[in-house]
C-alpha positions in Angstrom: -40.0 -34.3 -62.3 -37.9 -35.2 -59.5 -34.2 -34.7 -59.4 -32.2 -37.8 -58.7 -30.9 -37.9 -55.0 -27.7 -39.8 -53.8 -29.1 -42.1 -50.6 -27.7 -40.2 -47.3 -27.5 -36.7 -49.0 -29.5 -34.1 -47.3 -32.9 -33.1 -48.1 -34.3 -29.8 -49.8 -34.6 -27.1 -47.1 -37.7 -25.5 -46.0 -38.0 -21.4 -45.4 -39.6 -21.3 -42.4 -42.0 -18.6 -41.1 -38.7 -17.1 -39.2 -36.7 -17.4 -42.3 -34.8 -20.2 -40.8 -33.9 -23.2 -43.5 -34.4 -26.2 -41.9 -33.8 -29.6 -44.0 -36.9 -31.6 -45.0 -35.2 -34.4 -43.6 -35.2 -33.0 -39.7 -39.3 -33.4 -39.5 -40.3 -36.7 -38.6 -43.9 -38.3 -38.1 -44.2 -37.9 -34.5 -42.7 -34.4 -34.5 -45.7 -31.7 -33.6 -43.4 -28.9 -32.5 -39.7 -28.0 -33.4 -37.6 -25.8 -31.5 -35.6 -23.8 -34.0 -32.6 -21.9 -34.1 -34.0 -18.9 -34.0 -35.6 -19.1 -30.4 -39.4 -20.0 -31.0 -41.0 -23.2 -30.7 -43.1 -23.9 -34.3 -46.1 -26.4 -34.8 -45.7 -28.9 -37.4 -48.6 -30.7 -39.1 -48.2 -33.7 -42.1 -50.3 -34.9 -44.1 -51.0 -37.8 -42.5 -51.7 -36.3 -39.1 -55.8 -37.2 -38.3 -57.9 -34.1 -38.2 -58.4 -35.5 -34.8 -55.4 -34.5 -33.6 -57.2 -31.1 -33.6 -60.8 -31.9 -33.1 -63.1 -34.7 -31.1 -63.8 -37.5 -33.7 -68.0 -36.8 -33.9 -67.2 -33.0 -35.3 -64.5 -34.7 -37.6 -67.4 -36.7 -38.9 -69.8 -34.2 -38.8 -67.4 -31.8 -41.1 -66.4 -34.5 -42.9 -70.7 -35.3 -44.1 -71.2 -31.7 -44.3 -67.9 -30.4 -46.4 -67.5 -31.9 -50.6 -64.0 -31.4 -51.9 -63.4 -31.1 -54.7 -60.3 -32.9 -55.0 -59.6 -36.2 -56.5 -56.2 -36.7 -54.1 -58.1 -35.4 -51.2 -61.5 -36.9 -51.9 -62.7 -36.2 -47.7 -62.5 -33.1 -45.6 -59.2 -33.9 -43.5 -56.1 -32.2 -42.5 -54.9 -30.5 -45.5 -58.2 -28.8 -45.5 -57.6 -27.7 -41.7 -54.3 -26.5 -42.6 -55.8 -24.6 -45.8 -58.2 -23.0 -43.7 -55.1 -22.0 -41.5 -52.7 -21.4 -44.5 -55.4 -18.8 -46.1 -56.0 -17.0 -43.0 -52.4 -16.6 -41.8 -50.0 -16.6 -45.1 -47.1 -15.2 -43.9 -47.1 -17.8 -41.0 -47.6 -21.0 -42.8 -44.2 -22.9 -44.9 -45.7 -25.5 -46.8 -43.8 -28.2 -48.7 -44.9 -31.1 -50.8 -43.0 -33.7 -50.8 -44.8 -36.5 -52.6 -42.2 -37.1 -54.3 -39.8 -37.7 -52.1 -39.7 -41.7 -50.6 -37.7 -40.7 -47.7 -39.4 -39.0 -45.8 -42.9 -40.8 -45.0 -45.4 -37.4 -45.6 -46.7 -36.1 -49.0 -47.4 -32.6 -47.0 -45.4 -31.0 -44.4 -46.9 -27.4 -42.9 -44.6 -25.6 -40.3 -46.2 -22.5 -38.8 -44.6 -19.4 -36.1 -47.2 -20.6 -33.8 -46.5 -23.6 -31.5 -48.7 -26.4 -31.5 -50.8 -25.1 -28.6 -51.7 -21.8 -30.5 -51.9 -23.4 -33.8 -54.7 -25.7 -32.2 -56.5 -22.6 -30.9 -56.4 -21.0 -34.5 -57.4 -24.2 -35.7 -60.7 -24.3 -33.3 -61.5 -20.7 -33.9 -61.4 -21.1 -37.7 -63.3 -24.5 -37.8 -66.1 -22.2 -35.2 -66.4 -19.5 -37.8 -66.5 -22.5 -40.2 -69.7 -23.6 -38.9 -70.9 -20.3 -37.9 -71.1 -19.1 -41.9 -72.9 -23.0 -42.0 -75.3 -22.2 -39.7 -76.0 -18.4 -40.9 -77.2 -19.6 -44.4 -80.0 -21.6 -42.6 -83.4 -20.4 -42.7 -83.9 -20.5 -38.7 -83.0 -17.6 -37.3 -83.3 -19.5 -34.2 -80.7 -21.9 -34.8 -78.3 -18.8 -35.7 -78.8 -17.2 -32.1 -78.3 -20.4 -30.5 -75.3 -21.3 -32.1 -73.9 -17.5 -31.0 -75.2 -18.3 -27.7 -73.4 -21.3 -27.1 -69.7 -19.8 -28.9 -70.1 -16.8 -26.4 -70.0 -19.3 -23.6 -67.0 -21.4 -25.6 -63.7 -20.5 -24.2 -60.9 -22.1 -27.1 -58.1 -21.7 -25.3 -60.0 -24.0 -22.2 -61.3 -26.6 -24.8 -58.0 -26.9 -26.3 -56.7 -27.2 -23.0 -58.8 -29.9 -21.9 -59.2 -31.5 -25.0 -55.1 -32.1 -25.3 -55.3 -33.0 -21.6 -57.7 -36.2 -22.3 -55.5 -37.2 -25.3 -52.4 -36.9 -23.3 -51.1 -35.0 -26.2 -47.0 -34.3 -25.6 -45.2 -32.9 -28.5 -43.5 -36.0 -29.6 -47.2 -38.4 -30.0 -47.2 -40.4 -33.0 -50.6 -40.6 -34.8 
């Protein structure tokens, strides 16, 4: 149960990756990096951030047909599910903090990682790509497999990610 908060008292804190506590209260819904006090730059990711944010809107759909949760809160592949992919690769790098129950601050799920929002997009391409590699090596046509190695051997991330925040005009403080 939630503990009873007087309005204008600070949030819980948040340990972040750096060990750095930062107040629940600091991240806001536009916020995608945060410039901390110990000296790095860390990517920030909410709940309510679009999967898009990450990837083009026809793979989101694609992975969103393809992928069953099994969650009744999370009923379709999104965000939290990037960020778990993330979270289970990398679990020293990931804070996470639920704050569903918390009214102030406008996310149920707030994920800060020691990678800035640039790298973290990378990661996030790289693990989604080994996603769909796994997919396609269960298929029965061995030719599909080589293709799709083909192709990802030709695939620069870093480039796509690149180009990809270039044509969304993505600065660190978009709202979406």
């Amino acid at each position: 149960m939630a503990e009873p908060r007087v309005p204008g008292e600070p949030s819980e804190a948040l340990e972040l990756p750096c060990g750095e506590q930062v107040p629940i209260g600091e991240f806001d819904l536009g916020m995608r990096e945060f410039d901390c006090d110990c000296g790095s730059t860390h990517g920030v990711v909410m709940d309510v951030h679009p999967p898009d944010r990450f990837l083009p809107e026809f793979l989101v759909e694609v992975l969103q047909e393809a992928i069953e949760t099994t969650s009744a809160e999370m009923p379709e592949f999104g965000t939290p599910h990037l960020l778990g992919i993330v979270l289970e690769e990398f679990p020293d790098q990931v804070a996470s903090h639920d704050a569903t129950e918390d009214q102030d601050v406008g996310f149920a799920m707030l994920w800060v990682t020691d990678f800035d929002s640039q790298k973290l997009h990378e990661l996030i391409v790289e693990l989604v790509i080994e996603l769909m590699e796994h997919a396609v090596s269960h298929a029965e046509d061995t030719t599909a497999l080589t293709e799709f190695e083909q192709q990802m051997h030709e695939f620069d991330v870093a480039e796509f990610v690149d180009q990809y925040r270039s044509q969304r005009d993505l600065s660190e403080h978009d709202v979406y």
